[in-house]
C-alpha positions as CSV (number, residue, x, y, z in Angstrom):
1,X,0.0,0.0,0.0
2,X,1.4,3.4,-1.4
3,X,0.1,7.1,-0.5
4,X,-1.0,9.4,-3.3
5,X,-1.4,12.5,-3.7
6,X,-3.8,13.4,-6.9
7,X,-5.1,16.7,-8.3
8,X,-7.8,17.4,-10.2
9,X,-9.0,14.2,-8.6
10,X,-12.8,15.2,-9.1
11,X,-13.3,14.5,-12.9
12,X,-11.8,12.8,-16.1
13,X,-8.5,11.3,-15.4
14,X,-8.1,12.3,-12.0
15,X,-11.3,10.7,-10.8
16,X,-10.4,7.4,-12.5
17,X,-7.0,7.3,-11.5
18,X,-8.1,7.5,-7.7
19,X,-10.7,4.7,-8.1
20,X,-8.1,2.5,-9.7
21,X,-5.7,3.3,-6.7
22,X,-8.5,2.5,-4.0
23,X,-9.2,-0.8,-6.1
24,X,-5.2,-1.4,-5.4
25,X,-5.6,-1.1,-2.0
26,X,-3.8,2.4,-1.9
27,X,-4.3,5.2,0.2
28,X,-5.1,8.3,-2.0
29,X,-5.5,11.9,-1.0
30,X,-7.8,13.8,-3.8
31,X,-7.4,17.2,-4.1
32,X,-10.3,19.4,-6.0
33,X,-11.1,23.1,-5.8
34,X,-14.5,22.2,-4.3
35,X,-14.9,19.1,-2.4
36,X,-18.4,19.6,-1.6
37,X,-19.6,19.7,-5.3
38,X,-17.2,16.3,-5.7
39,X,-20.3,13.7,-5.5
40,X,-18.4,11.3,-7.5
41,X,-15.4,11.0,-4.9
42,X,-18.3,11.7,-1.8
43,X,-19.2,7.9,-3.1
44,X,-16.1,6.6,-3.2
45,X,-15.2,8.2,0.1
46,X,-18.4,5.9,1.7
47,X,-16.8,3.0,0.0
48,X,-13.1,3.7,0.9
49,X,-13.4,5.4,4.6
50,X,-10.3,4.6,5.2
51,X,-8.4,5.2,2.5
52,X,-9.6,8.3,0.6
53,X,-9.4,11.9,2.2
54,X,-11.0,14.5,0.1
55,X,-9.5,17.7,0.1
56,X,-10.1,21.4,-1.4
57,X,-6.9,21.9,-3.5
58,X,-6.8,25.4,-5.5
59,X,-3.4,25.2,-7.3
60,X,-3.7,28.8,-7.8
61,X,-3.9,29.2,-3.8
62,X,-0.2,28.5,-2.4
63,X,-1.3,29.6,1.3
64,X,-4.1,27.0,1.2
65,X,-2.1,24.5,-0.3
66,X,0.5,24.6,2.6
67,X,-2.5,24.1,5.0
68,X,-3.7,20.9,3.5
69,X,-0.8,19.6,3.2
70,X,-0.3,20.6,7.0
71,X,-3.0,18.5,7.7
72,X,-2.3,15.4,5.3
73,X,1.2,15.1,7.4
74,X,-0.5,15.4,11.0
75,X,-3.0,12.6,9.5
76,X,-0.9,10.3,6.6
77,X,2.8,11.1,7.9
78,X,4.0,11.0,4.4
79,X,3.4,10.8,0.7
80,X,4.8,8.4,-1.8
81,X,3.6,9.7,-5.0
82,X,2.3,13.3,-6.3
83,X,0.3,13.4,-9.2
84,X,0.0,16.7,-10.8
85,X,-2.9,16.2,-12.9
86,X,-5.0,19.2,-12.1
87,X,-5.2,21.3,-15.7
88,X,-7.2,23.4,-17.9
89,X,-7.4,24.4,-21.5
90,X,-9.3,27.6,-21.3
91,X,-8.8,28.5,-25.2
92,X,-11.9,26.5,-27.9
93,X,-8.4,25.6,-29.7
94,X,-8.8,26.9,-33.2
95,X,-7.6,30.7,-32.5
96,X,-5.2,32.5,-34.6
97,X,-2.0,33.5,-32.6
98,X,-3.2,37.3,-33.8
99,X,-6.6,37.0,-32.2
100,X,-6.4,35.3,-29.3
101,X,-7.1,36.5,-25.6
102,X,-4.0,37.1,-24.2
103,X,-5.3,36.4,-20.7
104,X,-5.4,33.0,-21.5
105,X,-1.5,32.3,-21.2
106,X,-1.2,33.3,-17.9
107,X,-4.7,31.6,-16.6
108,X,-3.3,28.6,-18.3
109,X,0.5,28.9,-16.8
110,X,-0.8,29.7,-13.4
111,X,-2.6,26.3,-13.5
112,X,-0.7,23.7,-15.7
113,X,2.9,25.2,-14.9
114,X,3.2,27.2,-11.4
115,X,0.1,25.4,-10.2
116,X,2.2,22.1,-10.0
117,X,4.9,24.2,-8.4
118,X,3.3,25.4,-5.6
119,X,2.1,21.5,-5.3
120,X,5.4,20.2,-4.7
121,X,6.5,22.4,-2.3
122,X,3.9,22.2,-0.1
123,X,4.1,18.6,-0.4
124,X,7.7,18.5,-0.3
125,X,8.0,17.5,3.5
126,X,5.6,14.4,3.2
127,X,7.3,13.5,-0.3
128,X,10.8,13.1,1.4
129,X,9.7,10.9,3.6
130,X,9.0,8.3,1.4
131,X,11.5,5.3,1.2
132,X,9.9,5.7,-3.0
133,X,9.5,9.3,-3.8
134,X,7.7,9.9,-6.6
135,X,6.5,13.0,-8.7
136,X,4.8,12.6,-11.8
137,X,3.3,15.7,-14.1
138,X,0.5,14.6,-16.2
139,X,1.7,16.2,-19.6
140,X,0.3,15.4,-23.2
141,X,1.5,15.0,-26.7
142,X,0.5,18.3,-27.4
143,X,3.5,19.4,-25.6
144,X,6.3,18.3,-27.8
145,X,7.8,21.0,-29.2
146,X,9.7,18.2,-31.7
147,X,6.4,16.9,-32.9
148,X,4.3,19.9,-33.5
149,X,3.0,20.0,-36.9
150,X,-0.1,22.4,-36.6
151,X,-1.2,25.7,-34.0
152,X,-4.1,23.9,-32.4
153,X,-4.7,24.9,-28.8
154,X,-2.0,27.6,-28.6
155,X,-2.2,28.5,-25.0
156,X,-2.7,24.7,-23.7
157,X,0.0,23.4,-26.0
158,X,2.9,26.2,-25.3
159,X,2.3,25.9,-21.2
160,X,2.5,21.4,-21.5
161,X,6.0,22.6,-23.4
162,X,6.6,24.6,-20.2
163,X,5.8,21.2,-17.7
164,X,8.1,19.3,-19.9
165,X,10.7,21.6,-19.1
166,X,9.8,22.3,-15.6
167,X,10.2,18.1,-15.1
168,X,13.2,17.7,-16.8
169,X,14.8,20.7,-14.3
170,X,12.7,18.8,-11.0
171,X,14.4,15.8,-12.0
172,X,18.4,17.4,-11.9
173,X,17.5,19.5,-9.2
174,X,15.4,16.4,-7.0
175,X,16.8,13.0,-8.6
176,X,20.0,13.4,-5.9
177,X,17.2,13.6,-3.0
178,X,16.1,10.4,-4.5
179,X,13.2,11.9,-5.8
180,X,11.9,10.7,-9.2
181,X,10.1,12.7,-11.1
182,X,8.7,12.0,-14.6
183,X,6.6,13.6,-17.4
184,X,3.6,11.3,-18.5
185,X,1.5,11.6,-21.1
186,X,-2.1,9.6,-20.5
187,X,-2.7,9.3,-24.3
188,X,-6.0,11.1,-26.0
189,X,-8.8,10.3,-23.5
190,X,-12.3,10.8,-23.7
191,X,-12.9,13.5,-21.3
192,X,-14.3,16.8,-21.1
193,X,-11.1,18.5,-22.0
194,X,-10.1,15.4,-24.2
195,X,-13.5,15.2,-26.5
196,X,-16.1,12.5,-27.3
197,X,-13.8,11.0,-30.6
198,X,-10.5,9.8,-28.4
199,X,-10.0,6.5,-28.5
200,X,-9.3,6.0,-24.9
201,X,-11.7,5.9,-21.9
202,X,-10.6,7.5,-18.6
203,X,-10.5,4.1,-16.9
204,X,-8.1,2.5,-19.9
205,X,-5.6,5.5,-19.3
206,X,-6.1,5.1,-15.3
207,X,-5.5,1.5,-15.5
208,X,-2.0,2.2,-17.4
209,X,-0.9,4.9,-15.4
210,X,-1.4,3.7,-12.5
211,X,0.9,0.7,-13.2
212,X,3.6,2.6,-14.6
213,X,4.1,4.9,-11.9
214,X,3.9,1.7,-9.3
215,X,7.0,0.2,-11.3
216,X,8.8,4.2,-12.0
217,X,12.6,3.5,-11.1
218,X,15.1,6.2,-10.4
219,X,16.7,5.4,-14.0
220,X,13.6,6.8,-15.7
221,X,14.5,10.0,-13.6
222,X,13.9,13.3,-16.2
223,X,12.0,11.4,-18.8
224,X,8.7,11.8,-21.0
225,X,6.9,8.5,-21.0
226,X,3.6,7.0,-22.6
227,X,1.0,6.1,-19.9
228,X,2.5,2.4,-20.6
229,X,6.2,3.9,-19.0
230,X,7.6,3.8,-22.3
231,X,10.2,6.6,-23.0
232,X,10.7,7.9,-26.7
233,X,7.1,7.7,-28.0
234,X,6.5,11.0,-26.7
235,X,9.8,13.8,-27.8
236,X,10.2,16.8,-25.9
């Protein structure tokens, strides 16, 4: 039995990657910006007691952040895995670079890029005392700068880039702790952000993921993996 630590826990990815932790037998701690509206993890808290804790997480908050994660220590004691999967794509994806709302960048970096940040280091205390330490930033293809070939979703695509880059200078910076961080990309899912024609449901992806990151070694350290832990089918 691990301890996780997932955003954006409420919906999508997020919500089936907890249920397919607390199938596991793992102890998962859900962040979402508003727990009460959660219903979906409210039913899975009834089924998993003692195993899920539903908490509010804002990534856009870093004072409120440090409080829950003040509170997961007094209660968990420490964390093996962070999941950064908390995102949003706030542009309709078809904008031309000379029309679109400027605003969106920063909405988007503040989330999908400083967002994860301010996670980490509020989680940092719990994360070191894992014997397993494990960070790992939900990117997506979309962020390879190597295998771009159209402008789709400007503002999502550009700040994925920036995670990509953010994970590869975690992983120098951490990997000596004995931290391993990794990017992971969970494939086109049907979600709300991910659209009714992907070829993956939320559980499928879940499923994968979840048994990559159980068998992550400090020798992937810094890479960009497939939700199947394979490294080069996604380039930076």
């Amino acid at each position: 039995m691990e301890i996780y630590l997932v955003t954006g826990a409420n919906r999508g990815i997020g919500l089936a990657l907890t249920r397919t932790l607390l199938e596991g037998r793992n102890v998962v701690i859900a962040g979402c910006r508003r727990p009460e509206d959660a219903a979906a993890l409210t039913k899975l808290r009834s089924l998993y007691p003692d195993l899920l804790d539903v908490v509010k997480c804002d990534l856009a908050h870093e004072r409120e952040l440090n409080a829950v994660a003040s509170e997961a220590l007094e209660r968990r004691k420490k964390l093996d895995v962070i999941v950064n999967n908390g995102a949003i794509m706030p542009e309709q994806g078809g904008e031309s670079v000379l029309e679109i709302d400027l605003n969106l960048f920063g909405k988007a970096f503040d989330t999908n890029v400083v967002g994860q940040v301010r996670v980490i280091r509020a989680f940092f205390t719990m994360l070191i005392g894992s014997e397993r330490p494990r960070v790992v930033n939900l990117s997506s293809g979309l962020g390879s700068i190597s295998d771009r070939e159209g402008y789709d979703y400007y503002v999502y695509a550009t700040s994925k880039a920036a995670l990509n880059m953010l994970t590869r200078s975690i992983a120098f910076e951490l990997g000596p702790k004995g931290i391993t961080t990794v990017a992971l990309s969970p494939g086109w899912v049907r979600t709300e952000m991910g659209g009714e024609t992907a070829p993956l449901s939320a559980d499928e992806s879940a499923r994968s993921i979840a048994a990559t990151i159980a068998r992550l070694t400090p020798e992937q350290n810094g890479q960009f993996l497939s939700r199947d832990g394979r490294s080069g089918e996604y380039h930076w």
